[in-house]
C-alpha positions as CSV (number, residue, x, y, z in Angstrom):
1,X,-49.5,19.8,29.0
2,X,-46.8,19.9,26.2
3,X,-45.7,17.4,23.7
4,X,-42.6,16.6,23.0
5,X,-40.4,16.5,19.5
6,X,-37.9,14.1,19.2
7,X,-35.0,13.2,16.6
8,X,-34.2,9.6,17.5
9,X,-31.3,7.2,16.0
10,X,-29.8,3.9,16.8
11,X,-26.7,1.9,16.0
12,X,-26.3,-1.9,16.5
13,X,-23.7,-4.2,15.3
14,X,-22.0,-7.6,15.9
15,X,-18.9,-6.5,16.5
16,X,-16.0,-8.8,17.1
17,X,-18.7,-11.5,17.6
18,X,-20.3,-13.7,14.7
19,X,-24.2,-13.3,16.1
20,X,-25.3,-9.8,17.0
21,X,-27.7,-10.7,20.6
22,X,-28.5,-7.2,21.0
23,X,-31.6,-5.7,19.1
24,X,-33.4,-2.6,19.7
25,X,-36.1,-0.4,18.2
26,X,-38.6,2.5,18.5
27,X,-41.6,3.9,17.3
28,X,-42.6,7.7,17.3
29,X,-46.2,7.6,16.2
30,X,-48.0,11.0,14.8
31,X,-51.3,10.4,14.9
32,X,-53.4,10.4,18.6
33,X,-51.3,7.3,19.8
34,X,-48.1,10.2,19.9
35,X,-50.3,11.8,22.6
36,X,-52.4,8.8,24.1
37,X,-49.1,6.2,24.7
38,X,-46.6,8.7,23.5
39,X,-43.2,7.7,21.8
40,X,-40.6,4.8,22.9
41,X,-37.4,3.3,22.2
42,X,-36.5,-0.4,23.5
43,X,-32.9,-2.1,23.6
44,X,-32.3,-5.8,24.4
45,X,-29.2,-7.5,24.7
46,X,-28.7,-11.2,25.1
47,X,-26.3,-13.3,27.5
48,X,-23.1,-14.1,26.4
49,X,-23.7,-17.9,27.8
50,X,-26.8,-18.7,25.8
51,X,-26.9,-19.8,22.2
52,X,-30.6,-18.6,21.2
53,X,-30.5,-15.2,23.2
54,X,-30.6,-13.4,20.1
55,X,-33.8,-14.5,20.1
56,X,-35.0,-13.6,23.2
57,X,-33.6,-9.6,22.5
58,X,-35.5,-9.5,19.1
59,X,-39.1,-11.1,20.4
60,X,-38.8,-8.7,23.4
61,X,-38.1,-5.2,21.6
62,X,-40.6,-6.3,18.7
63,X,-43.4,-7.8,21.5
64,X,-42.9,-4.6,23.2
65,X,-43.4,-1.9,20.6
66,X,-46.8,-3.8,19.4
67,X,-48.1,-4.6,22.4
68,X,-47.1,-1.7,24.4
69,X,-49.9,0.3,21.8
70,X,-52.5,-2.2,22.0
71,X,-52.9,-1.4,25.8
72,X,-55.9,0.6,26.9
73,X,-55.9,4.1,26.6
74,X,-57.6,3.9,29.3
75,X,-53.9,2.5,31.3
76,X,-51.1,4.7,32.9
77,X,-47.8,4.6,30.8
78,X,-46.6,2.5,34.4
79,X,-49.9,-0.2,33.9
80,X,-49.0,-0.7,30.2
81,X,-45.5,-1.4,29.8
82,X,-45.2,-3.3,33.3
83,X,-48.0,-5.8,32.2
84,X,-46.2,-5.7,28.4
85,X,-43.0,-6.7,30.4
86,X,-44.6,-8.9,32.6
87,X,-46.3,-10.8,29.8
88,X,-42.9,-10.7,27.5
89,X,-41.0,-12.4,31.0
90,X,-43.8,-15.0,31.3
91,X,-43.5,-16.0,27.4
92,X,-39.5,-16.3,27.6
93,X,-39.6,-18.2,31.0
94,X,-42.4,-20.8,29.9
95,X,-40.6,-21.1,26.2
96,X,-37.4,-21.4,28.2
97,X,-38.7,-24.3,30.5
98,X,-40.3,-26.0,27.5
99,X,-37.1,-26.1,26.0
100,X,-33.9,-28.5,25.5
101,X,-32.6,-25.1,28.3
102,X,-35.1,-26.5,30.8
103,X,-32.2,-27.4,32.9
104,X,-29.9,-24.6,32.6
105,X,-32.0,-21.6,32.3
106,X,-29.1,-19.1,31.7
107,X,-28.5,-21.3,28.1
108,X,-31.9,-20.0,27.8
109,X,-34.4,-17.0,26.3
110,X,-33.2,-14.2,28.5
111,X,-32.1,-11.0,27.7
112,X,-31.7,-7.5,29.7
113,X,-34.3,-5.3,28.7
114,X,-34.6,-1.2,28.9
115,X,-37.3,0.6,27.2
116,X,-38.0,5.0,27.9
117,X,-41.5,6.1,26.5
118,X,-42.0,9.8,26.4
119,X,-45.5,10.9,27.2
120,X,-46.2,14.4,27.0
121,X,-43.7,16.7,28.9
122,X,-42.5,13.1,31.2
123,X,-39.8,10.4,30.4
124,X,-40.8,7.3,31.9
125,X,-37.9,4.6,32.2
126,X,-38.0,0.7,32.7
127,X,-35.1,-1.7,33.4
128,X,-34.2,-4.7,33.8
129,X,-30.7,-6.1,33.4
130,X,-27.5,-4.0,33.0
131,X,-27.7,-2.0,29.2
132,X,-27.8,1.7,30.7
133,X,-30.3,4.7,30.4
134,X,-28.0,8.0,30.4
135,X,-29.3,11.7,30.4
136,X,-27.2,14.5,28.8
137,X,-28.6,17.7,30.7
138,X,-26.9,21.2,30.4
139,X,-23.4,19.5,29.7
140,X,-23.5,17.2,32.4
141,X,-24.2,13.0,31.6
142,X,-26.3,11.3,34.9
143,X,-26.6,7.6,34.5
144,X,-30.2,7.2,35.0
145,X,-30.8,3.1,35.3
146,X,-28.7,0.7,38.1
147,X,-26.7,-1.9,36.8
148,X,-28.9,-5.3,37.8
149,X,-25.1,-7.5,38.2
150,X,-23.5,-9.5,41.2
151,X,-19.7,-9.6,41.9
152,X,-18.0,-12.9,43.3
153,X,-14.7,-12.8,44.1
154,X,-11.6,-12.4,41.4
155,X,-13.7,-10.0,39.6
156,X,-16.2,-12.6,38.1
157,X,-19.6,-11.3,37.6
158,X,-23.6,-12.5,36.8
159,X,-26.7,-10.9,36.2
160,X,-28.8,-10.9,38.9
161,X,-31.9,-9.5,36.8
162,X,-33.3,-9.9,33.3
163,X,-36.0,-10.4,31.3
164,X,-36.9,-14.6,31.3
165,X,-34.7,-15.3,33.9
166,X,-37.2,-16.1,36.8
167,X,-40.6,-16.5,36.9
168,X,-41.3,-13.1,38.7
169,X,-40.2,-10.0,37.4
170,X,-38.7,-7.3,39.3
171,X,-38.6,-4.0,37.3
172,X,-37.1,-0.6,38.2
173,X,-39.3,2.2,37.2
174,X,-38.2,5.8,37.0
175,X,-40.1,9.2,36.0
176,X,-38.5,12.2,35.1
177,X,-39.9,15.9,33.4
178,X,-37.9,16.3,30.4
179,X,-36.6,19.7,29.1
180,X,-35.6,20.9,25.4
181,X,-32.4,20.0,24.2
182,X,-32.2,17.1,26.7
183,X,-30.5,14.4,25.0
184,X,-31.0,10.4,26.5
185,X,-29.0,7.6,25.4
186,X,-29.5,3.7,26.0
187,X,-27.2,1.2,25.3
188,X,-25.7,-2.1,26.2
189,X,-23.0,-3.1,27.9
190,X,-20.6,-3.6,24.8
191,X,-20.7,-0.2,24.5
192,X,-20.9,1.3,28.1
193,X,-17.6,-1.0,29.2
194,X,-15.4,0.6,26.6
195,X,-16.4,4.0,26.3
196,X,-16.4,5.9,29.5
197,X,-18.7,8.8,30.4
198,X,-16.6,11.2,30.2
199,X,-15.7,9.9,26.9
200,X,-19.1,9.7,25.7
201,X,-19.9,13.2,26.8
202,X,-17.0,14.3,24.8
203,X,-18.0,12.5,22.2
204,X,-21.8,13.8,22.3
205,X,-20.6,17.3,23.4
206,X,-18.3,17.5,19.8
207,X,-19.4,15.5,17.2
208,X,-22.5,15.5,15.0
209,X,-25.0,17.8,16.1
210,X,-28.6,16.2,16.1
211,X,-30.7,18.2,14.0
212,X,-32.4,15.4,12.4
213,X,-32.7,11.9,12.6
214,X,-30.4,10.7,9.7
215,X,-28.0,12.9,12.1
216,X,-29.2,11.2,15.0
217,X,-28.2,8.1,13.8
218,X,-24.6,9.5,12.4
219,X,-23.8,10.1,16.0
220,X,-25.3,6.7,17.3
221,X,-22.7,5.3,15.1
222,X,-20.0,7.4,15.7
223,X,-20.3,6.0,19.6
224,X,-20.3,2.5,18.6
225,X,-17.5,2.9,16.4
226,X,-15.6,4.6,19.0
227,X,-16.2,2.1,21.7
228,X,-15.4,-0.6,19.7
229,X,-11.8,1.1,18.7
230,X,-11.4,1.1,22.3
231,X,-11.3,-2.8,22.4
232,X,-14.7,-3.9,22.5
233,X,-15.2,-7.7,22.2
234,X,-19.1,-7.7,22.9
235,X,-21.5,-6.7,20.6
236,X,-23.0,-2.9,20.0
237,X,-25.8,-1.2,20.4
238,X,-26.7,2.6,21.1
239,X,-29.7,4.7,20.8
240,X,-30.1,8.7,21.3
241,X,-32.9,10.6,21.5
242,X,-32.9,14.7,21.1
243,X,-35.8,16.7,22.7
244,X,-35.9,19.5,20.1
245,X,-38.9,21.4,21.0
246,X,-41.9,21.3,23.2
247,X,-44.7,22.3,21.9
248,X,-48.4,22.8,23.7
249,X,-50.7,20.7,21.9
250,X,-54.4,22.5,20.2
251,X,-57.6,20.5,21.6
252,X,-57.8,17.5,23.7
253,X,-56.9,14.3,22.2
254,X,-60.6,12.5,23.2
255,X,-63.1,14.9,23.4
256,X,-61.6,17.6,20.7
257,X,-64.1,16.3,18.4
258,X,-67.2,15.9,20.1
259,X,-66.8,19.4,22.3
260,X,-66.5,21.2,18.5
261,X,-70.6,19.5,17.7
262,X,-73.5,22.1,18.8
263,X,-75.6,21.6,21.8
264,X,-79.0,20.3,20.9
265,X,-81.9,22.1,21.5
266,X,-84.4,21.2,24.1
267,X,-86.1,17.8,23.2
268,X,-89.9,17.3,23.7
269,X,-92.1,13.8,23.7
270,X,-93.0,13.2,20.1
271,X,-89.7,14.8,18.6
272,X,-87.0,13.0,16.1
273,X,-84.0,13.6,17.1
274,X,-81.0,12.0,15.6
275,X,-82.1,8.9,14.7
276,X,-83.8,8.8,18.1
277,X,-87.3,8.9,18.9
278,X,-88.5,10.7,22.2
279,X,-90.7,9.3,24.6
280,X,-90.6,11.1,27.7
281,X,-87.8,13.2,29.5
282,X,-86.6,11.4,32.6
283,X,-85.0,13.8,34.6
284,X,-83.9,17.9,34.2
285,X,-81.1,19.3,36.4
286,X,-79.0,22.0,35.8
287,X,-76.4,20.1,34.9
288,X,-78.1,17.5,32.1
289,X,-81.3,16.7,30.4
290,X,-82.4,12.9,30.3
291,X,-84.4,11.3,27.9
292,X,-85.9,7.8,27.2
293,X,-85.4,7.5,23.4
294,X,-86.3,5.2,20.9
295,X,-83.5,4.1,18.4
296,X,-85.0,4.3,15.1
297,X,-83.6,1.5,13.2
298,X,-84.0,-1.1,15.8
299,X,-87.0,0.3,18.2
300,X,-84.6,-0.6,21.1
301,X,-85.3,2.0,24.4
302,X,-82.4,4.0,25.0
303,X,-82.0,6.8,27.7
304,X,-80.0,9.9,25.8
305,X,-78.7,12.4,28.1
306,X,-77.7,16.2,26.9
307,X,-75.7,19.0,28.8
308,X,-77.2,22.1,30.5
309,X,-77.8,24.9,28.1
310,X,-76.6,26.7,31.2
311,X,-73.0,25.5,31.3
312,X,-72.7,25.1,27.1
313,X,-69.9,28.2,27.9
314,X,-67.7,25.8,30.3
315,X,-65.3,24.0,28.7
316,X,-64.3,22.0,31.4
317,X,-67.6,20.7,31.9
318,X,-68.7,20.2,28.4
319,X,-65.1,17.6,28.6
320,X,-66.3,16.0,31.6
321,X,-69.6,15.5,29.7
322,X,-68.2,13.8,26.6
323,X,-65.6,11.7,28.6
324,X,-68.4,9.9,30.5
325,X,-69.4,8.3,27.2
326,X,-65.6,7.4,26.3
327,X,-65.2,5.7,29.8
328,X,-68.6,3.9,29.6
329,X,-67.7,2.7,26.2
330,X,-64.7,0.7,27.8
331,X,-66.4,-0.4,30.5
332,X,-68.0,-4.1,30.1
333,X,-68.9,-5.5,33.3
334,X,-73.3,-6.6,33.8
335,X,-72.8,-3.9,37.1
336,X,-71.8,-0.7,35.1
337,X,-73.8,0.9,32.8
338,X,-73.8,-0.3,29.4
339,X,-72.6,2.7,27.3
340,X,-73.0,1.2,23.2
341,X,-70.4,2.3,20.6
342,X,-71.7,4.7,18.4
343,X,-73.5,3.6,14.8
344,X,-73.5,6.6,13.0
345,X,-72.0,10.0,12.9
346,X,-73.3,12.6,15.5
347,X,-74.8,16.1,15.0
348,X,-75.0,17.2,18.2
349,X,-73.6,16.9,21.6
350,X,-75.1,14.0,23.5
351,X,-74.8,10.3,25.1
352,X,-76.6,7.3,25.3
353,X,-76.7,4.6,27.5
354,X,-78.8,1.6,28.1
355,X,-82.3,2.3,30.3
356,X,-82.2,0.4,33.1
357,X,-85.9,-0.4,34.6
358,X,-86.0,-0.3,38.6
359,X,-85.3,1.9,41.2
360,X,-82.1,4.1,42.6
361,X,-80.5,2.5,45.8
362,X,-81.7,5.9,47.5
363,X,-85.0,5.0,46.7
364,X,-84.5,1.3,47.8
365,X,-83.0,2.3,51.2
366,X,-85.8,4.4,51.9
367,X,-88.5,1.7,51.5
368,X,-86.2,-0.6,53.6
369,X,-85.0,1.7,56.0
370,X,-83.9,-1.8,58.4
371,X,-82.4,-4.1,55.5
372,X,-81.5,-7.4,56.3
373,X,-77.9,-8.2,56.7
374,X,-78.2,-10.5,53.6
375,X,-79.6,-8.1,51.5
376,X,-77.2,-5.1,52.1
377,X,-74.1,-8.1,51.3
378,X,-75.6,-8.8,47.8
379,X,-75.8,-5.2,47.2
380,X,-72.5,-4.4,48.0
381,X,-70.9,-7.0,46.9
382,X,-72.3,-6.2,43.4
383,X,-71.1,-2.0,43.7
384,X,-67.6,-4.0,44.3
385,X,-67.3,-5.8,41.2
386,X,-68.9,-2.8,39.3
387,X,-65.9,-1.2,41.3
388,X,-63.2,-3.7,40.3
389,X,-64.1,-3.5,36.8
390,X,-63.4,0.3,36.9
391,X,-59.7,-0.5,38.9
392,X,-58.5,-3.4,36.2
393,X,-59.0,-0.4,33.8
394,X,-56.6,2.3,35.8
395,X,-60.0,4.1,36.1
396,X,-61.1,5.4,39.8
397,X,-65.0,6.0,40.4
398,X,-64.8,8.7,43.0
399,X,-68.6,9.4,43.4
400,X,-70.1,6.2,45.3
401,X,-73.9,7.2,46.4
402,X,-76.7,5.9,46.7
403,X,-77.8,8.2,43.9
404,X,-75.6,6.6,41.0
405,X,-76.5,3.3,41.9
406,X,-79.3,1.5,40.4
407,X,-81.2,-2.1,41.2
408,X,-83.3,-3.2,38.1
409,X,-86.4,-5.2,38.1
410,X,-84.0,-8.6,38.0
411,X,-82.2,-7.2,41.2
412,X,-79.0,-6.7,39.2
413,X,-77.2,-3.4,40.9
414,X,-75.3,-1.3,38.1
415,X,-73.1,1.8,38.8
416,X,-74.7,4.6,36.4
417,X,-72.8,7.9,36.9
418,X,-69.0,8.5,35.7
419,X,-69.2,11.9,35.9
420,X,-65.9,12.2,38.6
421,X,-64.4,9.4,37.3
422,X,-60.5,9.6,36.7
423,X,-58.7,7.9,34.2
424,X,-55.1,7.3,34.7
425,X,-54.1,7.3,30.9
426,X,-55.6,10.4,30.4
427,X,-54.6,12.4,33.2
428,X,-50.7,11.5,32.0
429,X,-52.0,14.0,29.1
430,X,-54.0,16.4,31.0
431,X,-57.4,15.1,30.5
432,X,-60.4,14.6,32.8
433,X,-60.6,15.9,36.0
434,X,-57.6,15.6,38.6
435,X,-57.4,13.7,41.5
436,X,-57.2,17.0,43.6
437,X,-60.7,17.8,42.7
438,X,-63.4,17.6,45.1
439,X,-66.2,16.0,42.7
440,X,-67.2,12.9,44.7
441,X,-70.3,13.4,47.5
442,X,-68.6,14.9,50.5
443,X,-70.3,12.6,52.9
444,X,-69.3,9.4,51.1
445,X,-65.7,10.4,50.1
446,X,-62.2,9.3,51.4
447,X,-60.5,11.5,53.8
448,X,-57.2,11.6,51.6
449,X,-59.1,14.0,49.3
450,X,-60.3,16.7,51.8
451,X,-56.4,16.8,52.2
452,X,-55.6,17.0,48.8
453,X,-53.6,14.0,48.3
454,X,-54.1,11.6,45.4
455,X,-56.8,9.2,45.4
456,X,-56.6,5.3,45.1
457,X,-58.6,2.4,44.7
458,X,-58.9,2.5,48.7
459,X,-60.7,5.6,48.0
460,X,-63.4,4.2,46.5
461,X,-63.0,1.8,48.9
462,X,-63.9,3.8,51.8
463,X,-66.9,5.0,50.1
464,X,-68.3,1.7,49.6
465,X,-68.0,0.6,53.5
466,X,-69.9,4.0,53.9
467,X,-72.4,3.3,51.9
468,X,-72.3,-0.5,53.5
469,X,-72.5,1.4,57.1
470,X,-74.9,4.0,56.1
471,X,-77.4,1.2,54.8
472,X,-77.7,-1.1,57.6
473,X,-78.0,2.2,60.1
474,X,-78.7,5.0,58.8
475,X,-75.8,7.3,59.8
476,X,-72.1,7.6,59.0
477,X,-69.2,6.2,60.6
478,X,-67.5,9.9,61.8
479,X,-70.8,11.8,61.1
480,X,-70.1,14.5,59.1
481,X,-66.6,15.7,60.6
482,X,-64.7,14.1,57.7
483,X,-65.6,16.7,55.6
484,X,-64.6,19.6,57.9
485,X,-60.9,18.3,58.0
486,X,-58.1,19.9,56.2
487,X,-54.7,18.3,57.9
488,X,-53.3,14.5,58.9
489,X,-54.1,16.2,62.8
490,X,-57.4,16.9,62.7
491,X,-58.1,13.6,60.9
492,X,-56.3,11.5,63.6
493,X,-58.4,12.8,66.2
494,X,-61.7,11.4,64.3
495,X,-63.1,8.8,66.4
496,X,-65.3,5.6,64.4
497,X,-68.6,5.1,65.7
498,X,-69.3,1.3,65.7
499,X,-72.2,0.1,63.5
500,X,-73.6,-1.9,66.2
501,X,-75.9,0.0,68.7
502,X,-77.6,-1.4,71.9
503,X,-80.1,-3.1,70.6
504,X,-77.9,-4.0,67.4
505,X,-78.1,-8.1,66.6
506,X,-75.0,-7.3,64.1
507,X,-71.8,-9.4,64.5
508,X,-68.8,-7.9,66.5
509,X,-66.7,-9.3,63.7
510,X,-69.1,-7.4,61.0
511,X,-68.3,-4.2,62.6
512,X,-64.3,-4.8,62.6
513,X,-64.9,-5.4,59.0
514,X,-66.5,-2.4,58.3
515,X,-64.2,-0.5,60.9
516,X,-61.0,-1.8,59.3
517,X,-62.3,-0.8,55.9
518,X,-63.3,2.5,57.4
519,X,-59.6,3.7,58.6
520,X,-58.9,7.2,57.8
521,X,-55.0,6.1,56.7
522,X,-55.2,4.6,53.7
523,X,-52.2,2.2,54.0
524,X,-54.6,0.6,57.2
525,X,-57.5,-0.1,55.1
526,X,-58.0,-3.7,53.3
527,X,-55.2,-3.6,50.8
528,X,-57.7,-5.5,48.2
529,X,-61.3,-4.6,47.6
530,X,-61.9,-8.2,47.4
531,X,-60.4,-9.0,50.5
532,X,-63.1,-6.2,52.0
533,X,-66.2,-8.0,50.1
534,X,-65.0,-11.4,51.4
535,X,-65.1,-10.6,55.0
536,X,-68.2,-9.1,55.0
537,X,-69.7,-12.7,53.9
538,X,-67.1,-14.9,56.0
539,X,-66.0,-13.9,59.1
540,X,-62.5,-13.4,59.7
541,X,-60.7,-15.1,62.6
542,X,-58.9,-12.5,63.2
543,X,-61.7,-10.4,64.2
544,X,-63.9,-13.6,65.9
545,X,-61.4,-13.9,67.9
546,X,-61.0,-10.5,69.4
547,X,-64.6,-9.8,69.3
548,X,-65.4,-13.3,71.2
549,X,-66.0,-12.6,74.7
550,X,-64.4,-14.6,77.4
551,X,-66.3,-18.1,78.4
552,X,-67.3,-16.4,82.0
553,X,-69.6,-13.7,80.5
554,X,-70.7,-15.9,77.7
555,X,-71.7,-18.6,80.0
556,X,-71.2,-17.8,83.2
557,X,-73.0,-21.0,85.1
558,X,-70.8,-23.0,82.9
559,X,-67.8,-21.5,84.0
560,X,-68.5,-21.9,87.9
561,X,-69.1,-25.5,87.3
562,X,-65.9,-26.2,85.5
563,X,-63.8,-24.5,88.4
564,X,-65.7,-26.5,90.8
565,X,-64.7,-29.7,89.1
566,X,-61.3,-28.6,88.3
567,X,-60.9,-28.1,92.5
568,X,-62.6,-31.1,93.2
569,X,-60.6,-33.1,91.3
570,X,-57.3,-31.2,92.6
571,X,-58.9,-32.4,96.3
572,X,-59.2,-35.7,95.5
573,X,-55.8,-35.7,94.2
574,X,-54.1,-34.3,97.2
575,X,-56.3,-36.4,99.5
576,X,-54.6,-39.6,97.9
577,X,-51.2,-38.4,98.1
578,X,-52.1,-37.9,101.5
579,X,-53.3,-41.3,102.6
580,X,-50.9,-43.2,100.5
């Protein structure tokens, strides 16, 4: 993973015009946030038929480049700025119809809108509207963004997209790997109309070099002077950016920190460790150590888990370990485990989480190895919003077992483990463990992975309906072939076995749930984990319907006596016609 260097300027006047409409801006952070959400630049420009547009462009580019960093860390560059945008859109549309504009939305708050945000080594582009996005690579300029504009006949134009101008908001999104010396330019269409490419890669090509940003911003100039000596009547505005170097980044922007504390020694009962009072140890693999722990200050339980003196050499693994704190930390949802934020300064490497009291759901499926259809719902339905909480967050679980599930004494089901968890953000900086890696149980995991695509929230999908099937029978849906299959052919010729057996008093329409849910293509799997919950509690018609078996084997007496009278009464009928 490398991190880009960038000398960025920007240009924007008025022009010929009394009120400048466009506005742009940028921010190029150098702490963490440069790594985390990387750097972006935003340009706006206002419609030449509204009086407040100006307005619109400034409350956009300024909305953007604050809210845009208060997104999650947790989000994909995509999540963040397409919920930023979407939010931005929904604000100028509602101010809009709230308005003396109501009536005449294009008098209105809308604006075009174009924002690129470098993450790492990868230029991510959003657009709406028709400013342009250009890329000057190895002398050649490549207009990057599509012009969002209608043409009616004699030459008369419209915007067919920007930001406030409907209610939804359809943005074009475009990734690209950048390379040094690439130079990007955004700018509206007061510049773009006048000043040709050719003419702008001549311009680029011999004028100022960009070695800084004072001379980044000489050359932004230098543009909008030049397009406006070629007759301009519009307002202005131009932005470059320079990738000057590429550098590969020491340490891990989350974990860095932590990974650099010592392993703590081996805990016994009695001990102080940290602030932490041991009680007992809870479990030893050969992975982790778990503790039940005592917080000193407060006498609340706490269970403290350590990492394998075994593995203290991996560095991978010790990353993994201290990134299951940071997810748990952001997750807050009563069917995740409760991670707390930290109180005080570590010393060592560790985690803590809250103790849950109760039982694993392996243990609970072996005491009831012939659940009740009701009880297997409520559990299931809880894993799914445990799930969902994980999705909202660009997070994917990956591990779904009966093992990282636990029931406490209330009955409340909590996901425990994040120890193959993805995180969307991070991966965008090369953190946490890729979605080509086979962490997950292989039994309970989606057939995309054993092929080595990317997973999605249908992944974890699948393994939730296996874990539904497994409980209520005690086998798997394709036995144990899934794992063994390494191409799309092999996978097509798995064959579902259906949940309900001879003796089985399970609905038809439960086992097209679970079937449907259970599809080894992705794209034919419930496109919503809610949708998947909600049928298993409400039957759909769709799958009444087909599973509902014809009145003559349902009822066959009543079937024979509804002929009868339907030929008795056709008898009759004929015998009348007859005699009259």
């Amino acid at each position: 993973m490398q991190l880009a260097k960038l000398n960025v300027g920007q240009h924007s006047i008025a022009g010929l015009k009394s009120v400048n409409q466009d506005y742009c801006g940028s921010c190029c952070p150098i702490d963490s946030q440069r790594r985390l959400k990387g750097q972006v630049l935003v340009i706006a420009d206002g419609i030449g038929s509204s009086t407040v547009s100006q307005v619109a462009s400034k409350a956009a580019v300024n909305s953007f480049l604050q809210d845009y960093y208060a997104t999650s860390d947790a989000w994909s560059v995509e999540t963040s700025a397409t919920r930023v945008m979407q939010s931005i859109n929904a604000w100028l549309h509602g101010y809009t119809k709230q308005s003396e504009f109501r009536y005449d939305l294009e008098k209105g708050y809308v604006c075009t809108f174009s924002a690129l945000i470098i993450k790492g080594s990868t230029a991510h582009i959003f657009h709406v509207g028709d400013a342009r996005v250009y890329l000057l690579r190895q002398g050649g300029l490549e207009q990057l963004s599509n012009d969002h504009r209608q043409y009616a006949a004699q030459g008369q134009s419209y915007l067919s997209r920007a930001l406030g101008m409907h209610t939804q908001l359809d943005i074009d999104y475009l990734t690209l790997p950048i390379c040094q010396d690439d130079i990007f330019i955004l700018c509206t269409d007061g510049v773009h109309e006048y000043l040709s490419p050719s003419d702008m890669l001549h311009n680029v090509t011999t004028g100022t070099a960009v070695e800084d940003n004072a001379s980044a911003n000489l050359l932004a100039e230098g543009l909008v002077q030049q397009a406006l000596a070629n007759g301009s009547d519009d307002n202005l505005s131009l932005q470059v950016v320079k990738v000057t170097e590429l550098i590969k980044p020491q340490g891990k922007p989350i974990t860095e920190a932590l990974t650099a504390l010592p392993l703590p020694p081996m805990l016994q009962a009695g001990q102080t460790f940290d602030g932490y009072h041991v009680i007992r140890s809870l479990h030893v693999s050969a992975r982790s150590h778990v503790y039940l722990v005592e917080d000193q200050t407060n006498q609340q339980q706490w269970v403290l888990k350590t990492p394998s003196v075994d593995l203290s050499d991996s560095d991978e693994y010790l990353e993994r370990f201290c990134l299951e704190e940071w997810i748990g930390r952001r997750m807050h949802n009563p069917h995740v485990l409760n991670v707390p934020a930290s109180s005080r300064p570590k010393q060592f490497i560790y985690s803590v989480a809250e103790y849950v009291q109760g039982q694993s759901l392996r243990q609970w499926m072996t005491d009831n190895p012939k659940p009740e259809l009701e009880a297997v719902r409520n559990i299931i339905e809880q894993i799914g919003k445990g799930l969902q909480a994980f999705h909202r967050l660009d997070m994917l679980h990956q591990d779904i077992r009966p093992e990282n599930i636990m029931i406490d004494l209330h009955g409340t089901v909590k996901i425990i483990d994040f120890g193959s968890t993805t995180v969307a953000g991070l991966q965008e900086v090369g953190q946490g463990c890729g979605n080509n890696e086979l962490l997950g149980t292989a039994l309970y995991m989606a057939p995309e992975y054993f092929l080595g695509e990317v997973g999605t929230p249908s992944s974890d999908l699948f393994s939730l309906a296996v874990l539904a099937y497994h409980m209520l029978t005690g086998r798997f849906p394709y036995e144990t072939h899934v794992a063994k299959t390494r191409t799309r052919a092999q996978q097509n010729r798995l064959i579902y076995q259906s949940v309900r057996g001879d003796d089985s008093v399970l609905p038809a329409w439960l086992d097209a749930t679970l079937h449907k849910a259970l599809r080894v293509d992705p794209i034919k799997r419930y496109a919503q984990l809610s949708e998947f919950i909600h049928d298993l509690r409400h039957p759909n018609a769709d799958f009444v319907r087909k599973s509902k078996p014809p009145i003559m084997e349902r009822n066959p007496v009543a079937f024979w006596q509804c002929v009868a009278s339907a030929l008795l009464i056709s008898n009759v009928y004929f015998i009348y016609l007859f005699l009259t």
